[in-house]
C-alpha positions, 0 to 999 in steps of 0.5 A, spaced: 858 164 736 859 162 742 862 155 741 867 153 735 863 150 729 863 149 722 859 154 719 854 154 713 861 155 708 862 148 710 857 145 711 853 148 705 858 150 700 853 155 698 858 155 692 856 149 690 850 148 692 847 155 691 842 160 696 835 156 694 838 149 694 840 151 702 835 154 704 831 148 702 836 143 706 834 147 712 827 147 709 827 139 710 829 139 717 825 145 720 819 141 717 823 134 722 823 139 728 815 138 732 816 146 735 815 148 726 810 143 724 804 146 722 807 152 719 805 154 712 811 154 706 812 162 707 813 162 714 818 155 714 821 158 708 821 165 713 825 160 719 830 157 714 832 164 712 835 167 718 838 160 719 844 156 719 846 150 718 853 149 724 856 143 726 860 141 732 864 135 735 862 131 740 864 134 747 863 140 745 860 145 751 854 148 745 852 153 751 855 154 758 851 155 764 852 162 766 855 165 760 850 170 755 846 167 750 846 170 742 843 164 739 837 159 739 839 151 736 835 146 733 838 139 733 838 136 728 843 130 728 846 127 733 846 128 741 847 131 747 847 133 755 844 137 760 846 140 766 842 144 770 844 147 777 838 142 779 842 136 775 842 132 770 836 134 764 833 129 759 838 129 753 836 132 747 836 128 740 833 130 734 827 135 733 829 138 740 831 145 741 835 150 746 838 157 748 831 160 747 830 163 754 837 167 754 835 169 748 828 171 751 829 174 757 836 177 756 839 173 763 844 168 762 844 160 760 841 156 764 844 150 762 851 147 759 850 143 754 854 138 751 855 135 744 856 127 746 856 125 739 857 129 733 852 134 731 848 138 727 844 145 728 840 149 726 841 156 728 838 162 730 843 168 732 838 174 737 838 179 732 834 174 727 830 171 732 827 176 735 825 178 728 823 171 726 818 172 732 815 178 730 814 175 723 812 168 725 806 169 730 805 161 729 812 161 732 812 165 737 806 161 740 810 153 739 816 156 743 811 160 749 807 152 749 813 149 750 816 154 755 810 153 759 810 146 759 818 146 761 816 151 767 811 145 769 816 139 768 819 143 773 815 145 778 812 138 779 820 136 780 820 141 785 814 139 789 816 132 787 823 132 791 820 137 796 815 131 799 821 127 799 825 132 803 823 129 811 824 136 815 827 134 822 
């Protein structure tokens, strides 16, 4: 993992709680995140499988720019920053997800992000994702969406601060 947490051990206590009755916590918090609405039962039960539930104080670096990336997240409580090397990013809240593009195309992070209060996450670590993808058509299809979209934000930030930029 690439940052210190709390893994499900903690934050579950299977051993209290059970396999079926975490698998239905994560359940309840894919259903919260846009990216995994409109997905049938099977397919977030699917999700929720491969995942964990993890937890991280505020300040901590959940991922550094430049360093390799085995792990997709989910907010699913709390907040935290962006950094890009283009600046400030929107922050990311509840429902938000990141760490998918290193996961994707094996390059490293392309943003650090910062816990700036106490948080939870939802988990996916690469070899589960990749599965999760070839699984999930559905979900492969949410994550292009947003992928494109996120391109677009950026070049249109690009173009936007090229018309500002005077060529003396």
């Amino acid at each position: 993992m690439e940052f210190p947490l709390h893994g499900p051990e903690e934050v579950e206590r299977p051993d209290v709680i059970g396999p079926a009755r975490a698998d239905d916590a994560r359940i309840k918090h894919l259903e919260r995140v846009p990216l995994f609405s409109g997905l049938s039962d099977d397919q977030l039960r699917r999700v929720a499988g491969i995942s964990k539930i993890v937890e991280a104080r505020a300040e901590t670096v959940l991922t550094q720019m430049g360093a390799p990336g085995d792990s997709f997240f989910v907010m699913i409580d709390g907040r935290a920053s962006v950094q890009t090397q283009v600046g400030v990013g929107d922050p990311l809240q509840p429902g938000d997800f990141f760490g998918e593009m290193s996961l994707l195309d094996g390059e490293p992070r392309s943003a650090t992000i910062t816990a700036t209060t106490d948080v939870r996450l939802l988990v996916v670590e690469r070899a589960h994702f990749w599965r999760l993808l070839d699984e999930t058509p559905e979900v492969t299809r949410r994550i292009l969406g947003v992928l494109s979209r996120r391109v677009r934000r950026l070049e249109q930030a690009a173009n936007a601060f090229l018309r500002g930029v005077s060529w003396v």
